[in-house]
N, C-alpha and C positions, 0 to 999 in steps of 0.2 A: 504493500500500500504506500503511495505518496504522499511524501512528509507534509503535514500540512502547511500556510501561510499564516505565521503568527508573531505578533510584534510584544516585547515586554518591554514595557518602560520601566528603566532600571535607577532613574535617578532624576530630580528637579530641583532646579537652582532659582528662584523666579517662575517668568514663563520658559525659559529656558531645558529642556530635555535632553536626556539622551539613552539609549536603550538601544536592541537590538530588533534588528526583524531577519526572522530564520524561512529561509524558503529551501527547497530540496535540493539546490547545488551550493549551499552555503548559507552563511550568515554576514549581514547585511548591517554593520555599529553606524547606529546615529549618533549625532546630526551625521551625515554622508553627503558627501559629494559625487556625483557620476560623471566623470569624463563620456563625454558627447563622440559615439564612432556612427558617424552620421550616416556611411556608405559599408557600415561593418568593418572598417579601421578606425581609430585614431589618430589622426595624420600624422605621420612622419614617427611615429611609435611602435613593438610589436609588442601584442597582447602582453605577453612575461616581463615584458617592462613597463606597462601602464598597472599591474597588477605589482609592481616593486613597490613602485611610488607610493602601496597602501591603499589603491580604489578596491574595494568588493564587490563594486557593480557595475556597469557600464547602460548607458543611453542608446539604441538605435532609432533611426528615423524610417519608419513606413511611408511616408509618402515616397523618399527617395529608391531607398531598396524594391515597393512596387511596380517602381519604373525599370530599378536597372540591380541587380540582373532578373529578378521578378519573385513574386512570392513564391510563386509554384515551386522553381528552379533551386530555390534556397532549401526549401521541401524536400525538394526530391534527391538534394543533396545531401541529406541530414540534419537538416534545420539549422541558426544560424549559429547559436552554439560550435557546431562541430565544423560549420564555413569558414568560421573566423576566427578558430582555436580558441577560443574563450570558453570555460567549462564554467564559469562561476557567474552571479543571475546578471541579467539582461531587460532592462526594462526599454517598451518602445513607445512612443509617444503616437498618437492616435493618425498624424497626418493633417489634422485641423490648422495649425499654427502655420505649415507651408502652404496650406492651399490660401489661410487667411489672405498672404503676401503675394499672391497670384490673381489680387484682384480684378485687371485688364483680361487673364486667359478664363476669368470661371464663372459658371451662374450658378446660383443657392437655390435651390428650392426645399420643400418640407420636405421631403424624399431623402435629398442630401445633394453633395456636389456635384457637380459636368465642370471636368477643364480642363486643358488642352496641358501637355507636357512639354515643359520646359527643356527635356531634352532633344523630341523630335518633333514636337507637334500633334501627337498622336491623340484623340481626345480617350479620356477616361471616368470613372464614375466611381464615386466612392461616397458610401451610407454607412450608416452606424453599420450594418449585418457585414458590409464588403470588408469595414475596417478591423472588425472583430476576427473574418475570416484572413486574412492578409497578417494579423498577428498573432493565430493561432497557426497559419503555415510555418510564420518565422520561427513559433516555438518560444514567445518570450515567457520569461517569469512573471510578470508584471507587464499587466495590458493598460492602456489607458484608453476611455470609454472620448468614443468621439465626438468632436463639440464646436462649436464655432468659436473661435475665438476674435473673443469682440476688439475691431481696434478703436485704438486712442488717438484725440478724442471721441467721444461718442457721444451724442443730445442723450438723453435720461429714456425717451422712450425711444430710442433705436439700439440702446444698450439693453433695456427691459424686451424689449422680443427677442433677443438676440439670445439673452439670457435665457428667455423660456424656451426657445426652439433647442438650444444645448440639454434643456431638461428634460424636455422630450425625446433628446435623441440619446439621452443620458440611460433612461428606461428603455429603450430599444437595444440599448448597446448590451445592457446590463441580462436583457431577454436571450439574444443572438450568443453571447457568451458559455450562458449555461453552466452546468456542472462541472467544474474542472479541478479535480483535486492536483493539490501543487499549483495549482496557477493560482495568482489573485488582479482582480480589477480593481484599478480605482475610478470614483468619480472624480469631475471638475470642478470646483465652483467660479462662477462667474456671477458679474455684476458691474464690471468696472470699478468707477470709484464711488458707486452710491451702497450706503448700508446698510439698506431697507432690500435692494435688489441680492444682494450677498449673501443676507438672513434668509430670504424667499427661498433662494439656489441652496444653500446650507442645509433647511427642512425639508426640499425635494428630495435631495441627494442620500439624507439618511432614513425615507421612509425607503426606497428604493434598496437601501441597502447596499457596500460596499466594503472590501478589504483593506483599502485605504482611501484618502481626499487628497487631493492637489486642489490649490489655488493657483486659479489662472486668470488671464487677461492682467497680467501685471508684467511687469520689465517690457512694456511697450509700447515705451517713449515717454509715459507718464513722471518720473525724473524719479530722483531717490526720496524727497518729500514726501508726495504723493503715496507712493508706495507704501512708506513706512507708518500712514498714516491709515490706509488699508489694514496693512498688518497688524494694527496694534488688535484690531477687534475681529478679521476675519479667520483666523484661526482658531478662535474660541467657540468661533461656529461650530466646530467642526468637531466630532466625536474623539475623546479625550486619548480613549484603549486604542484608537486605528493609527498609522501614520499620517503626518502630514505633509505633506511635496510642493514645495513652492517651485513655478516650472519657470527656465532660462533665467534663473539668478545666479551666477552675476560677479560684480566684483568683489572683492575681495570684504571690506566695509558693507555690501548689500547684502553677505551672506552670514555677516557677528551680526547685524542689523535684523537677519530674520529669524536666526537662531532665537536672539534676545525675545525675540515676540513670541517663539512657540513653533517653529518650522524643524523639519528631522532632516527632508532630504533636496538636495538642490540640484540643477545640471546647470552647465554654459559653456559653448564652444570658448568661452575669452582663454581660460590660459593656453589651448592648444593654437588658437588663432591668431593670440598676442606673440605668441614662442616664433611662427613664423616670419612674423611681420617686423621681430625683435625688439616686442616689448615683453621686459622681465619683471616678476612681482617678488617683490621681498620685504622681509616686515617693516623695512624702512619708508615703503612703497615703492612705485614703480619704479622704470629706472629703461631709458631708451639705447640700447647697446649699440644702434648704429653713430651713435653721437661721437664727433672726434674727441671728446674728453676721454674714451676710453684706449683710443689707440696704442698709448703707451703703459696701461697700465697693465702690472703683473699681477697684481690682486685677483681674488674671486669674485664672482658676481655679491656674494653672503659668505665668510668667514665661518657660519655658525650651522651652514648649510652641506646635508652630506650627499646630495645628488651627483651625479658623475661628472655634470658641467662644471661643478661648482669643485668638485675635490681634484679634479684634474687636469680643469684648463684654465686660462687668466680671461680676465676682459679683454686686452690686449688679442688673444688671440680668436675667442668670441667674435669681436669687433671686425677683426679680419674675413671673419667665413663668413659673416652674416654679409658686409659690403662688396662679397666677392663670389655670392649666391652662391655658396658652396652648401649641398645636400644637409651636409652636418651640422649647417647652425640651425636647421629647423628641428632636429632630430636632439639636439641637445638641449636649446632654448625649450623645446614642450617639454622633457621631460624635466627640466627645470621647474615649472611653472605647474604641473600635474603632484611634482614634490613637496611644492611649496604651500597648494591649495590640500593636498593630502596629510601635510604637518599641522596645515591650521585647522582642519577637523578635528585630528588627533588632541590636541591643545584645547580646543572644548570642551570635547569631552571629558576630557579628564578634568578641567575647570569645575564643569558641573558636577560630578562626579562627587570633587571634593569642597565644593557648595563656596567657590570664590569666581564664583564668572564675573561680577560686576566688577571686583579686579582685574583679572582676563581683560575686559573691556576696557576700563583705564588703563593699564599697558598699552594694548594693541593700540589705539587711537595715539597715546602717548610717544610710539619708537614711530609709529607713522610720518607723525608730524614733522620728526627728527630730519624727513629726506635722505638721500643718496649719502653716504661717504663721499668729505671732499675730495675734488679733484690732486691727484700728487704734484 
């Protein structure tokens, strides 16, 4: 029998959490971060080393994967698990948040999506029933029930249909799903920034019934204000024993920011995306390695940092490969920044843990502010 989907909350600091969630290829310590392998990698990374850095779980994206190399394919290969060498769980995101951004190629109807692919033009259709079946092919641990995701801004009553059509397609998703031991679904809430629409979606979601809740329609452009203004109350919504998933957060600050309010698990392409582009984060914050201040320097990107970039090469040399498009500064820079966003999980939890996170937060904000090490 399949081990079942089950979360213990093991410790609260505030609203602050941290616990474990055990699914059948492992277990899963919150708060948690999940590096984003949006096409079944992680760029410039291989699996054994995104799982060094300390992630338990990783993101895929079904709308992409549907497209190329397809759900079937992935199937009939042994699902994405054994595609991608990743034995340990796998959550996929519903498809909603891409199609959201494909505005010009898509029509809505209550049914669900029509919209043309951004790879070839090819039109496609995707419902609560297709999205469910598309990541029951992939095989994920962790489904997420398909939703519109409302963008920002939004009038109050284009965010409230918007809302309830997500809760309706919340219930269809949750139907189509069905039995699945070892699997769990979560719901979405949505509402934008109104709190009355957030409560609505909250009370949908849990008569409906779910293995976990995400909060969504946040980190979408609404600024870090905003957000965290959201946050303070819509996670309370939310059933206390389930997890909570706030989706495509974020920075480094947006992610002590949501923990502080009651959030377990987070995804965002930025450190692997910033690693390419060679922006590095460290608890000093960021820090632009194409910049010539670095050229001569023999230093580490963090002295306190035991990732491979960081124990074995200098900025000086960083500096070099990144302005010289050499393969290896993206290969090193992400796993820099996979290390770094991996340590600061680490470092809450245990904050919580031992019931000084409001320390934890004075710190962190504190070496922040400090900036980069001067130039030599």
């Amino acid at each position: 029998m399949a081990r079942q989907f089950q979360f213990d909350l093991q410790a609260t600091d505030g609203k602050a959490r941290t616990g474990v969630i055990s699914t059948t290829r492992g277990d899963i310590r919150t708060p948690a971060f999940m590096p984003v392998g949006t096409a079944a990698t992680v760029k410039a990374m291989l699996p054994e080393n995104v799982r060094a850095t300390g992630a338990d779980i990783l993101l895929g994206n079904t709308y992409h994967l549907m497209l190329r190399p397809t759900a079937e394919r992935i199937d009939n290969l042994g699902g994405l698990h054994n595609f991608m060498n990743w034995e340990r769980p796998i959550l996929t995101d519903s498809g909603g948040f891409q199609v959201m951004s494909l505005t010009s190629l898509r029509k809505l109807t209550e049914k669900g999506v029509t919209f043309k692919s951004h790879v070839d033009g090819s039109q496609h259709h995707l419902t609560p029933e297709r999205s469910m079946e598309i990541q029951r092919l992939l095989g994920a641990d962790i489904v997420m029930c398909f939703d519109e995701c409302t963008p920002f801004p939004a009038e109050e009553d284009v965010a409230l249909e918007s809302m309830r059509l997500s809760m309706r397609w919340a219930q269809r998703s949750r139907d189509a799903f069905g039995d699945r031991p070892g699997h769990a679904l979560f719901g979405i809430q949505q509402g934008s920034v109104f709190r009355e629409q957030r409560e609505e979606s909250a009370e949908n979601l849990k008569s409906i019934g779910f293995d976990g809740y995400a909060v969504g329609g946040l980190a979408v452009g609404e600024g870090q204000e905003a957000m965290f203004e959201v946050l303070d109350y819509a996670p309370d919504m939310l059933p206390a024993d389930k997890p909570r998933y706030l989706m495509g957060v974020g920075k480094p600050d947006d992610i002590v920011g949501a923990v502080a309010r009651g959030i377990d698990m987070m995804d965002c392409v930025l450190p692997s995306r910033s690693g390419r582009t060679g922006q590095v984060f460290t608890r000093r914050g960021a820090l632009n390695i194409k910049n010539a201040r670095h050229q001569d320097d023999p230093r580490p990107i963090d002295e306190h940092c035991t990732c491979p970039a960081c124990r074995n090469y200098s900025r000086a040399y960083l500096h070099h490969v990144f302005r010289t498009g050499e393969i290896i500064s993206s290969m090193l820079l992400t796993w820099h920044n996979l290390h770094y966003y991996q340590e600061l999980m680490t470092r809450m939890r245990d904050a919580i843990s031992e019931g000084r996170f409001d320390q934890f937060q004075r710190d962190f904000h504190t070496e922040r502010a400090k900036g980069d090490l001067p130039p030599l």
